[in-house]
GUDO-970054 format. One record per residue (C-alpha): residue number from 1; x, y, z. Coordinates in Angstrom, 2 decimals, decimal comma. Each point is the difference from the previous one (the first is absolute). Layout:
// GUDO-970054
NULUM   k       X       Y       Z
NULUM NUM       X       Y       Z
...
This chain:
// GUDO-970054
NULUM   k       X       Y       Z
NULUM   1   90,16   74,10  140,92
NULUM   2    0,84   -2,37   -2,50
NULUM   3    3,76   -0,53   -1,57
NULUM   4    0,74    2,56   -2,43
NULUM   5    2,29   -0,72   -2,79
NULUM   6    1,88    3,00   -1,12
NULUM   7    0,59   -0,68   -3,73
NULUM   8   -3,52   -0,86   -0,44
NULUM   9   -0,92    3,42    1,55
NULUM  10    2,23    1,73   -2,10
NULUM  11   -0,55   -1,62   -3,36
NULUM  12   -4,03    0,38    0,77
NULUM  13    0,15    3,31    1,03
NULUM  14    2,18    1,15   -2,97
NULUM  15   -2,64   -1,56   -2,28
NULUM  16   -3,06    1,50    1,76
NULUM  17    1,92    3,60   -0,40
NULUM  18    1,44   -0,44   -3,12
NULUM  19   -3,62   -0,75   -1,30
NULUM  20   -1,13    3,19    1,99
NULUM  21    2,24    2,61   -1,48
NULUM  22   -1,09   -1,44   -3,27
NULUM  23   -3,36    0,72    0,82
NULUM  24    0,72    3,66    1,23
NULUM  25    1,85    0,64   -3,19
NULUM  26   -2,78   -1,37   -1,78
NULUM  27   -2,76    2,32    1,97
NULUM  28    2,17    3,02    0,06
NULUM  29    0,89   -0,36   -3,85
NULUM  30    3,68    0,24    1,21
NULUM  31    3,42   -0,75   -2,56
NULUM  32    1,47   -3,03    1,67
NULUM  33    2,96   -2,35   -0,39
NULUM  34    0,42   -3,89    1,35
NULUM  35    3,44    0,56    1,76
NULUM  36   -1,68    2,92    2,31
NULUM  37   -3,21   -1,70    0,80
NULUM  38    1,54   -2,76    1,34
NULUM  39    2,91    2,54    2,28
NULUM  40   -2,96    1,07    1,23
NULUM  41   -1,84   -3,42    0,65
NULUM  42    2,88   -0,70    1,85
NULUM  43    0,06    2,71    2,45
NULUM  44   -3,81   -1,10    0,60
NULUM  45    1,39   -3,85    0,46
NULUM  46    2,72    1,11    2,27
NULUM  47   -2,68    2,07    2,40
NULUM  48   -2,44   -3,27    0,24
NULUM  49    2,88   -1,01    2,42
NULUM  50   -2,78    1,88    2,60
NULUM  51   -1,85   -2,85    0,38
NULUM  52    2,88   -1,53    2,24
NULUM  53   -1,01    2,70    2,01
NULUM  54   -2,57    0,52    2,88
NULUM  55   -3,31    0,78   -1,40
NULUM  56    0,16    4,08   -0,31
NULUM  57   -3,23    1,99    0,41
NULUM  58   -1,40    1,95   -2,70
NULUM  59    0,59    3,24    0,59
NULUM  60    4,25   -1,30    0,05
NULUM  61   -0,40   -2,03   -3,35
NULUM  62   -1,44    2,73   -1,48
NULUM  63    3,05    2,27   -0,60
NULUM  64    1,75   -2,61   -0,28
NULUM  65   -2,02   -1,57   -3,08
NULUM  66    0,28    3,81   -1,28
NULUM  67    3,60   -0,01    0,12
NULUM  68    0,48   -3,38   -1,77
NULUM  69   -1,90    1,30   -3,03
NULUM  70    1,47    3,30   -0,12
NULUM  71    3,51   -2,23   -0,24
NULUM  72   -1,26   -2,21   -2,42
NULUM  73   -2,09    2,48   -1,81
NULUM  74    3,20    1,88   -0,38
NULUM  75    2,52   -2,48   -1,24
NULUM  76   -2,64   -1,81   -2,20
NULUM  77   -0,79    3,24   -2,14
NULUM  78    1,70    2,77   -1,53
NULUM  79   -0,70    3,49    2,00
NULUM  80   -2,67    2,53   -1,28
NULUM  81   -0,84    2,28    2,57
NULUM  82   -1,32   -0,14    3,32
NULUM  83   -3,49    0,35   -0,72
NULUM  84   -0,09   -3,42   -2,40
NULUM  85    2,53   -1,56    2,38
NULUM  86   -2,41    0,52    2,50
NULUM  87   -3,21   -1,72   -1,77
NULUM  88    2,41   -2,79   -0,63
NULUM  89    1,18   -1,05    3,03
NULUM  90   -4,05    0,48    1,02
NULUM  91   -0,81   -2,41   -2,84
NULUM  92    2,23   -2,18    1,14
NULUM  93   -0,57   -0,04    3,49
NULUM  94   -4,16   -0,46   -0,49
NULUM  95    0,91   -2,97   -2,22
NULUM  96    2,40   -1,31    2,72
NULUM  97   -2,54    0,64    2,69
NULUM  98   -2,70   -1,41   -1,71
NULUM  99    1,61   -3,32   -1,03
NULUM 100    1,30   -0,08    3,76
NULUM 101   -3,68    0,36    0,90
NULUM 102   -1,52   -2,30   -2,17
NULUM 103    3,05   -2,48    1,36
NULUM 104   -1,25    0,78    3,56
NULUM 105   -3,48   -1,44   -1,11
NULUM 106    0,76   -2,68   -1,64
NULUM 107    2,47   -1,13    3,31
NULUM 108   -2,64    1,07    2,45
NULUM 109   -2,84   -2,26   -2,02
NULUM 110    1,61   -2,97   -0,82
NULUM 111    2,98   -0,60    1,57
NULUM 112    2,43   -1,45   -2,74
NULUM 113    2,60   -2,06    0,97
NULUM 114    3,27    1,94   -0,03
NULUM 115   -1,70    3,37   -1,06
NULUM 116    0,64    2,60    2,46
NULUM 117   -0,11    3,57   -0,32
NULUM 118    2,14    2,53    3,06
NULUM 119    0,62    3,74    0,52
NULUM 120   -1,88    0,02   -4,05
NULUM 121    2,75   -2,48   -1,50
NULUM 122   -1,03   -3,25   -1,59
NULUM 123    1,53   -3,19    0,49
NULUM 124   -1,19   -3,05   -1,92
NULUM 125    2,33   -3,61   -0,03
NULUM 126   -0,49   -0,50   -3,53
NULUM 127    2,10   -2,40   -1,89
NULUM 128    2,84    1,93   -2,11
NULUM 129   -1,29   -1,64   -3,57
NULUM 130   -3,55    1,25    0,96
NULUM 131    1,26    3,31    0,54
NULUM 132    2,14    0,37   -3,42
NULUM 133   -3,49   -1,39   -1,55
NULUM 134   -1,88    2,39    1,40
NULUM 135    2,61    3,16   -0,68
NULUM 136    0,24   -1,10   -3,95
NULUM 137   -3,84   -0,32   -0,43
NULUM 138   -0,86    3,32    2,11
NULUM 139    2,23    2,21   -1,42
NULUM 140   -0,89   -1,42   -3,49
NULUM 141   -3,56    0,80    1,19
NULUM 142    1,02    3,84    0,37
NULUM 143    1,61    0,27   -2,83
NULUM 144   -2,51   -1,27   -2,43
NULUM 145   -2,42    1,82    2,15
NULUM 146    1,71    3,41   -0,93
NULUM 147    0,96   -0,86   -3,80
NULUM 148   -3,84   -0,04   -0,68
NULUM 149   -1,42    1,84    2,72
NULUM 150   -0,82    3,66   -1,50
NULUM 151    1,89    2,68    1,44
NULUM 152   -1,88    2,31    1,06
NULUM 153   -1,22    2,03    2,95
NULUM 154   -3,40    1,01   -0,17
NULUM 155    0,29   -0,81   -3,67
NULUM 156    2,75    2,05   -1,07
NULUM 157    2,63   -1,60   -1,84
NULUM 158    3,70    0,05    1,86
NULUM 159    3,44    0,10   -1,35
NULUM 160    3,12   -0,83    1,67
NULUM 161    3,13    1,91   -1,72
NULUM 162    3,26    0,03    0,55
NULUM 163    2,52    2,63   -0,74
NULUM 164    3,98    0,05   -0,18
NULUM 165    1,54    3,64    0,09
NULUM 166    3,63    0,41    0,47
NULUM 167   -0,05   -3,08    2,03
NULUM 168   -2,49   -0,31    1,95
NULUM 169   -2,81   -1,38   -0,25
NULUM 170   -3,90    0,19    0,51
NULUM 171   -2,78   -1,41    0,40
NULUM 172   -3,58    1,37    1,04
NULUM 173   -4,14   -0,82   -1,38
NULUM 174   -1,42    2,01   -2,05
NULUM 175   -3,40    0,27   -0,85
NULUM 176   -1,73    0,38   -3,53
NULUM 177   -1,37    3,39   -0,70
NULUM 178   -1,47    0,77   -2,68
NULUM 179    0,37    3,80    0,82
NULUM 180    3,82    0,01    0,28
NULUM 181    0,38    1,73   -3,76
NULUM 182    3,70    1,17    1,03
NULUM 183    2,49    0,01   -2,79
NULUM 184    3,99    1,32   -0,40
NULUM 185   -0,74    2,64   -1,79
NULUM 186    3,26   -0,19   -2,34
NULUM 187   -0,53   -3,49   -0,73
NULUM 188   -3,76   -0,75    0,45
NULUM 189    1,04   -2,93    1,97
NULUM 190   -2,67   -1,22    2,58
NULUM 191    0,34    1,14    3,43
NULUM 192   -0,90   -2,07    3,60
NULUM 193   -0,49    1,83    2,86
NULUM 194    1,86   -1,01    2,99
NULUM 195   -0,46    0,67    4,14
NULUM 196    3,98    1,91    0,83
NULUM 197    0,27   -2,36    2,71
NULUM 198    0,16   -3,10   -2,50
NULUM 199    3,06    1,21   -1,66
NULUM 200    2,12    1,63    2,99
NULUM 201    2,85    1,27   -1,14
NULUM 202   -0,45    0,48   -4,09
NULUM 203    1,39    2,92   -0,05
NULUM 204    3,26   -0,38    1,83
NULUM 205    3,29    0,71   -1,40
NULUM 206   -1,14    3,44   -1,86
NULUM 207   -2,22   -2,33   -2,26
NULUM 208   -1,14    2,18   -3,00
NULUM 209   -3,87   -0,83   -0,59
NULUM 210   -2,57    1,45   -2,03
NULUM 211   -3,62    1,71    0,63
NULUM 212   -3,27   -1,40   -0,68
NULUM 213   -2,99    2,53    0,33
NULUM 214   -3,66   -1,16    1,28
NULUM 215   -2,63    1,38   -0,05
NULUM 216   -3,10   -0,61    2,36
NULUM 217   -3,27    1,97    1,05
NULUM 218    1,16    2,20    2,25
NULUM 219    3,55    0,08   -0,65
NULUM 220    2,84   -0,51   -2,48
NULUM 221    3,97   -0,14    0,19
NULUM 222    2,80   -2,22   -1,18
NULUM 223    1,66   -3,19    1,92
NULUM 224    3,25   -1,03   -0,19
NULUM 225    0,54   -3,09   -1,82
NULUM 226    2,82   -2,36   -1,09
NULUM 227    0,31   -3,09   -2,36
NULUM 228    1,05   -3,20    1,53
NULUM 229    2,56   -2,45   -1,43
NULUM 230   -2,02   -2,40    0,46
NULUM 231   -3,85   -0,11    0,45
NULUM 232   -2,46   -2,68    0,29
NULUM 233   -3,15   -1,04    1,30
NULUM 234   -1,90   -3,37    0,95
NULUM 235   -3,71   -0,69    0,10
NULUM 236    0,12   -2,82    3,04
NULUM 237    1,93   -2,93   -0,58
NULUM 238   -0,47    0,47   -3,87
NULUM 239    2,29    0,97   -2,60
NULUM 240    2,69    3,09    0,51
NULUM 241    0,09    2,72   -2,73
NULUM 242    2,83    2,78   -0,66
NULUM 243   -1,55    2,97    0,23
NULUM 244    3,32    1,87   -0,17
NULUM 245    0,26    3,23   -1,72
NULUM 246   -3,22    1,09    1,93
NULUM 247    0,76    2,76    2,61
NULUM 248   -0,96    0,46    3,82
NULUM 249   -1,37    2,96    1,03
NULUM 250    1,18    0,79    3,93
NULUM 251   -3,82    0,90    1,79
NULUM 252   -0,17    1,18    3,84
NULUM 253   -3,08   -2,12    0,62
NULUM 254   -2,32   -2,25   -2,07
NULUM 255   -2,81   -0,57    2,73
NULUM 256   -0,69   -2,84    2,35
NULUM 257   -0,01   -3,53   -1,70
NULUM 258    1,90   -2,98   -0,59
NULUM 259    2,28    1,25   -2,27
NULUM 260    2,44    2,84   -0,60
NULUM 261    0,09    0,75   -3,45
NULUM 262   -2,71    0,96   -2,82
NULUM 263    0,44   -1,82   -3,37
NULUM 264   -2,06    1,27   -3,09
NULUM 265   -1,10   -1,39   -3,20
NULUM 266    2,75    0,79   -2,50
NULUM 267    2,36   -1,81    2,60
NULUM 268   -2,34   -2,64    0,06
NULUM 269   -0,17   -0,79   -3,63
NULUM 270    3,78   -0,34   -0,07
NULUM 271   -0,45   -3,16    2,05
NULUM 272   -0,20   -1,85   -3,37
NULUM 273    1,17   -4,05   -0,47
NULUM 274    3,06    1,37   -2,56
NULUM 275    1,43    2,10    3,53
NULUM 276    0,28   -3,40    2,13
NULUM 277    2,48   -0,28    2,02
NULUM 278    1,74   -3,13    1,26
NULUM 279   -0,96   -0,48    4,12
C-alpha cells in the first residue's frame, strides 16, 4: 500500500462528509445548522482511520458503515423520532455507499495516482490549496443549488418552521395544505397542525393550553393547541418570516411523508415581505 498521510485523510474525508450531510439535509428537507454538520463530518473523518486497517469483508464493513451514520446522523441533526431518524441515517448511508461505489470504479478503471479507496474509505493525496478550492466552490454549489431549487416533494410546497415555547425550541417540515382550515376559535388566528412527536414535551410544567376543534368526514373533536413565543417558517434557503401569533395544534399522526406538520392557507398568506425577519 502506498504512504498514507493522516491530515490529508482527515481534512478529505471531513470535506467529502461534510458535503454529504448537506446533501441528506437537502433530500430529507431537514432544519440544519453549520456548527452540527461539521461535528458530524468529523466523526465520519475520524472513522476513515479504517483504511489503515486490513481490508475487511463486506458483510464486517457493513455494520460498521451503519454505525458511523447512525453517529453522525445523530450529532449532525436535531432528534425527531425514530421513524425519520431512521430514513436519515438510510439516506445517508445510500449516499455514502454510493459515492464509495462510484470511488471503487473509478480506482478499479483507471488507476489514479495516489487515489485509493479501503474497507469503503477514500484516500486521495491532494494538495491542501486544491482541497480548500474545491470545499468553497462545492459547497457554494449546494447552496445556490437549494436557494433556487423548488422545494417540493412530488410538487408540494414545504415549509421549515421553527418554534420557541418556554425555552425550547423546535423545528420540524411542514407541508402546504390547502385543507388545513383550523382556526383558535377565540381569536380566529390560523392554526398548523403538528405530528406530537415534533414538539415533545409542550405541555410540561402544568402548561395551560387551549382547544381547537376539527372537523373531518368521519369524525370531529378538538386538539390541544398552544401559541409559541416565537414562530417562524422558511421556504429553502429563502427569506424567514414571523409567523408568530399563529397557534399549533398537537395531532397524534399526520400520515407518512416527509414532513410532520400541515400548514394551510391563511398561515400561508401571513408569510408577507412586511413580516421578514432578519436570518
Amino acid at each position: 500500500m502506498a504512504v498514507i498521510y493522516l491530515d490529508v485523510l482527515l481534512a478529505l474525508n471531513l470535506f467529502i462528509d461534510f458535503l454529504l450531510l448537506t446533501a441528506t439535509a437537502a433530500w430529507r428537507h431537514l432544519p440544519r445548522r453549520r456548527g452540527r454538520l461539521v461535528g458530524g463530518a468529523a466523526i465520519g473523518a475520524v472513522s476513515a482511520c479504517v483504511v489503515l486497517l486490513p481490508v475487511l469483508p463486506w458483510w464486517q464493513l457493513l455494520p460498521l458503515d451503519l454505525a458511523v451514520a447512525a453517529v453522525m446522523c445523530r450529532a449532525a441533526f436535531r432528534w425527531s423520532g425514530w421513524r425519520a431518524y431512521g430514513k436519515t441515517v438510510a439516506t445517508l448511508w445510500g449516499l455514502s455507499a454510493a459515492l464509495g461505489g462510484l470511488c471503487t470504479l473509478l480506482w478499479q478503471l483507471f488507476s489514479p495516482s495516489g487515489f485509493q479507496v479501503v474497507n469503503g474509505a477514500i484516500y486521495y493525496d491532494i494538495p491542501p490549496i486544491t482541497l480548500i478550492l474545491l470545499t468553497v466552490a462545492s459547497y457554494g454549489g449546494l447552496t445556490l443549488f437549494e436557494r433556487w431549487a423548488q422545494p417540493r416533494v412530488w410538487g408540494r410546497r414545504l415549509y421549515r418552521i421553527r418554534a420557541v415555547w418556554r425555552g425550547n425550541t423546535y423545528e420540524f417540515t411542514a407541508l402546504y395544505d390547502s385543507g388545513n382550515l383550523l382556526t383558535e376559535p377565540f381569536s380566529g388566528a390560523p392554526v398548523i397542525a403538528v405530528e406530537q412527536g415534533a414538539v415533545t414535551g409542550w405541555d410540561e410544567g402544568g402548561c395551560a393550553y387551549r382547544v381547537v376543534p376539527y372537523r373531518t368526514a368521519g369524525s370531529e373533536g378538538v386538539y390541544p393547541a398552544f401559541r409559541p413565543e416565537q414562530l417562524t417558517a422558511q421556504v429553502g434557503s429563502g427569506k424567514v418570516s414571523d409567523l408568530t401569533g399563529v397557534w399549533l395544534a398537537v395531532v397524534p399522526h399526520l400520515g407518512s411523508g416527509e414532513y410532520r406538520a400541515a400548514i394551510g392557507t391563511a398561515a400561508v398568506e401571513l408569510l408577507t415581505e412586511e413580516r421578514v425577519m432578519m436570518k
